[in-house]
N, C-alpha and C positions, 0 to 999 in steps of 0.2 A: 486632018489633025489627029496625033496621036492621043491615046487616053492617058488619065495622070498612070502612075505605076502601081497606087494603091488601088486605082478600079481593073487592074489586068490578070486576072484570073490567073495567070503563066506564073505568077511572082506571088502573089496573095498569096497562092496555097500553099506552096512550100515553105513560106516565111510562117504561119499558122501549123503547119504540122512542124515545125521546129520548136516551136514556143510552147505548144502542146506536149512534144516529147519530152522536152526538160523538163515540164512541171508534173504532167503524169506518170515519167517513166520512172524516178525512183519509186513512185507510190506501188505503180502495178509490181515493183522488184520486191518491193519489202513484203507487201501481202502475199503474195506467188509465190519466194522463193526464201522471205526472210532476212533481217541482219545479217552482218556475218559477225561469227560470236562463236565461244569455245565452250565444250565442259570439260570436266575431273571427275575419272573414278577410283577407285582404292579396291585391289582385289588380292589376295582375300581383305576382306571388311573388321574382321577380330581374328584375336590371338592370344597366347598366352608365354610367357615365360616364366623365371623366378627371378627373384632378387640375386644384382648383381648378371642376370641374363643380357641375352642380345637375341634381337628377332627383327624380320625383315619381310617389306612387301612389296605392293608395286602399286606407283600411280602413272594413269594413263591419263594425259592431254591429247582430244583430241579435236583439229577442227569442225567449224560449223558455216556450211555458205561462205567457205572461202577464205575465213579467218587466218591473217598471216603473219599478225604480230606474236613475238617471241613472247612466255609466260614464264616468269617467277612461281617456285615453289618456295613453301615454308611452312614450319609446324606453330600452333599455337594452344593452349589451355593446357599444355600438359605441366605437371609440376617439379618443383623443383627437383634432380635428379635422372630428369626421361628425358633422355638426348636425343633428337633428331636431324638425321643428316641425310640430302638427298645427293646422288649423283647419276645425273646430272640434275642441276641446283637450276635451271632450266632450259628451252627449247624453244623448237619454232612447232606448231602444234599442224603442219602441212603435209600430208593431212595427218598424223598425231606422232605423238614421242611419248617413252615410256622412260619411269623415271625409277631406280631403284631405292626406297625408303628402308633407311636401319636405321632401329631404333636402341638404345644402351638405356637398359636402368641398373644404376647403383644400388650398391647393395643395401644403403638406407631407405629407400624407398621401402615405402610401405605396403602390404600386400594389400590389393584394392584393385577397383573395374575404373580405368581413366577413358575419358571419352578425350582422343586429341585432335582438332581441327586440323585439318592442311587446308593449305591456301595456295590459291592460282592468281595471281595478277597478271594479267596482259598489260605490254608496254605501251598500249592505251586509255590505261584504267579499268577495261572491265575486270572483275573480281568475281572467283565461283569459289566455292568450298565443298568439303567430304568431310566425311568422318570415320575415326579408323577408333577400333573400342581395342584397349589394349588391357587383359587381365595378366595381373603380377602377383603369382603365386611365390608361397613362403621358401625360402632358400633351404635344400637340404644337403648344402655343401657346407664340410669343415676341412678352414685352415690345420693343416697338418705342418709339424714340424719337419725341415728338410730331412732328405734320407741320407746316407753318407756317400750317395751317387751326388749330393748338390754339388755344383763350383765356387767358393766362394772367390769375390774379385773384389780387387782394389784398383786403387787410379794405375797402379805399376803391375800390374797382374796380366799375365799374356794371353789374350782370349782364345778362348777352346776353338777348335775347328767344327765348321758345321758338321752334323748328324749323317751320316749316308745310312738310311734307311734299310740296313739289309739283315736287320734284325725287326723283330716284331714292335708294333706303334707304340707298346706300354713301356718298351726298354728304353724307345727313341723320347718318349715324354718323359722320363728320368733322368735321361740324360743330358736332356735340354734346358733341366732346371737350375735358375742361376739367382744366387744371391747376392746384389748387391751393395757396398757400401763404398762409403766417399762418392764419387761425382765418375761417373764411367759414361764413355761417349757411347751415343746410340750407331754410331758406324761401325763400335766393336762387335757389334751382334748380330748387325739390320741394315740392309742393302736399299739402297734409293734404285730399287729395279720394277718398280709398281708403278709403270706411265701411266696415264688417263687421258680420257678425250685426246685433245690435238698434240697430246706429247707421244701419240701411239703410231699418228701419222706420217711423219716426216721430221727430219733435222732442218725443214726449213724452218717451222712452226716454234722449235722448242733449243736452247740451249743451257744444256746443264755443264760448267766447268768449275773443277776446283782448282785454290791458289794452297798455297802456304796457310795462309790468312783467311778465306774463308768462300763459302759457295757461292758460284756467281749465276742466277736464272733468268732467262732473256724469255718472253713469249710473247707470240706474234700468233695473232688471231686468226684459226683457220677452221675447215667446213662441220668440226661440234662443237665450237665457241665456245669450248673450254678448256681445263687442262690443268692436271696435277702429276704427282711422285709420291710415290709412301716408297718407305722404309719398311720392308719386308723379310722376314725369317722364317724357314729357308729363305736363300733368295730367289729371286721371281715366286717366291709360295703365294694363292689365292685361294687358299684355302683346301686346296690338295693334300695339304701335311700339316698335321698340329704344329700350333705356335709353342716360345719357349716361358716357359713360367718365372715371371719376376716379381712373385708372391714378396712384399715386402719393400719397393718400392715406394715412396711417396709422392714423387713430383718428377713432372719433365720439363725441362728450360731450354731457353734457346735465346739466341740474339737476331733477330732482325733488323733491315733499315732500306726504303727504300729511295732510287735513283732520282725522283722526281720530290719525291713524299705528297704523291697523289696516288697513288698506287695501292689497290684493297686487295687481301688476299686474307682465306681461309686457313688458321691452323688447326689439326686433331691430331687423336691416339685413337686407334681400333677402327668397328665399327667395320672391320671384313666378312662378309658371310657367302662361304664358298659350300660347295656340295657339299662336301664331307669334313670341316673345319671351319669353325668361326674366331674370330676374335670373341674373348670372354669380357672385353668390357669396351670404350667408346665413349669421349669424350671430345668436344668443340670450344676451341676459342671465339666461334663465331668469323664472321666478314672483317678485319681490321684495314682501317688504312694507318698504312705505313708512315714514317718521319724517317727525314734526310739523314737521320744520326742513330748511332746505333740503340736500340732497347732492347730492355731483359723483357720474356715473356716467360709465364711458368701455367702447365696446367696441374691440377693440384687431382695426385691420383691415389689420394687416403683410402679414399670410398669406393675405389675401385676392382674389382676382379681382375686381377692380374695372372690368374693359374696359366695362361694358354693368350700371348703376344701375340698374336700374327704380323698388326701391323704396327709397328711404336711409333711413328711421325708422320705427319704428310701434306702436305700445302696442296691449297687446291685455288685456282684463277679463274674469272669469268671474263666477256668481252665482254658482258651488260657493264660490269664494274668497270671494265681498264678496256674502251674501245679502241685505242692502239696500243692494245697490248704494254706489255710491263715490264721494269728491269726490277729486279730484287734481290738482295742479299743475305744469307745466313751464317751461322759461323756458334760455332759451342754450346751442340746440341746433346745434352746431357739428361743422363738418369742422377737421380738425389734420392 
């Protein structure tokens, strides 16, 4: 007569080292090797600008034991005035992504040592922080009255032809200075030639077309899950060649609306820092989601350093926000 199966050694043992492995074997993984878990570091760690400046650093996500969920970045404690904009605004941390941080203080800001938190959220919830100490020294720059190289423009005014650079920088910054009044489109100046993430890719990923009526942006989620255009002067300039100075400026508007009105997307001005040329100011609307019908948006550029545009507009997408990707509309995008 056979034995039951629970006294048969052949079967016992392996049903016991099973039971065994499940329960011990995450424990011996956690102690041995660890979570899997990220950090965030900030390098350089401080800095200094003036009022009305732009400076820029760099944050590094990197994995821990494996870690594979994507992380959001964000600034926080800094005060009213200190813009911070990441791009890319996040990552998959496998094994790490480096994120380039600029930062824009207005010229109201106060001279003082800010200490500003960034923040890492994994799409898990865990949560790590840094700290980046930012000193804003006193501005020793004065607004000057145009020279009689300025252009001045109106809504009928025929915009000047870019700068070919074959005279020296300080003729080409002269001559790039423009003052304007009434409502002048920012196409008259500034080229939508600034792709990012997955619009650098391929025309599978990105479609930019205009109508009569107005800009039509298709994006489809591809391998850096994200994806913007600035408006650029020169065009395709990244800072290779001074921007053009639109000292006098107040505000820039625009219409948006989107296709679904589920759809979030980032507006700003500035906030380019290229080897040898920065944008002199930088400004955020922030994440907005969009509505089915069109709206007026304005960012209000009183307080802003305007000597030196590099970049005057630029949407920027995420796949965190718009997992299949987004339709979006634009249309009268203006300087005031």
């Amino acid at each position: 007569m056979k034995r039951p199966w629970y006294r048969r050694l052949e079967i016992l043992i392996p049903i016991i080292a099973a039971i065994l492995g499940a329960i011990i074997g995450p424990i011996i993984w956690t102690q041995c090797f660890g979570t899997p878990d990220f950090n965030i570091s900030v390098d350089p760690i401080e800095g200094k600008t003036q009022q009305g400046g732009v400076i820029s650093t760099a944050i590094t996500v990197k994995s821990i034991n494996g870690y594979e969920y994507s992380v959001s970045l964000s600034a926080s404690n800094q005060p009213s005035g200190i813009i911070v904009t990441f791009v890319p605004p996040f990552g998959g941390p496998t094994p790490s992504y480096t994120s380039t941080v600029t930062i824009n203080v207005n010229l109201d800001v106060s001279p003082d040592s800010y200490e500003i938190t960034i923040n890492g959220l994994g799409a898990d919830g865990i949560e790590h922080r840094c700290k980046y100490v930012l000193n804003v020294m006193p501005s020793n720059k004065e607004t000057t009255a145009p020279t009689e190289a300025t252009t001045t423009l109106t809504e009928e005014t025929t915009p000047p032809t870019t700068v070919v650079e074959t005279t020296q920088e300080t003729t080409a910054l002269t001559e790039a200075t423009t003052t304007l009044t009434g409502k002048t489109a920012v196409d008259e100046y500034f080229y939508p030639s600034g792709w990012m993430g997955d619009s650098e890719q391929g025309k599978e990923y990105i479609s930019f077309t205009r109508s009569e009526e107005y800009i039509k942006v298709t994006y489809t989620p591809g391998p850096a899950s994200w994806a913007g255009i600035y408006w650029l002067y020169p065009d395709g300039n990244w800072g290779e060649k001074p921007g053009r100075n639109l000292t006098g400026v107040n505000k820039l508007a625009f219409l948006a609306k989107g296709e679904t009105g589920t759809e979030i997307v980032e507006f700003k001005t500035g906030g380019i820092k290229g080897k040898k040329y920065e944008d002199s100011h930088g400004k955020s609307l922030g994440r907005i989601k969009l509505s089915q019908s069109w709206e007026k948006y304005e960012i209000d550029l009183t307080s802003q350093n305007l000597s030196s545009v590099i970049g005057a507009f630029a949407w920027i997408a995420s796949q965190e926000d718009n997992p299949d990707g987004l339709t979006f509309y634009l249309k009268e995008i203006y300087f005031e």
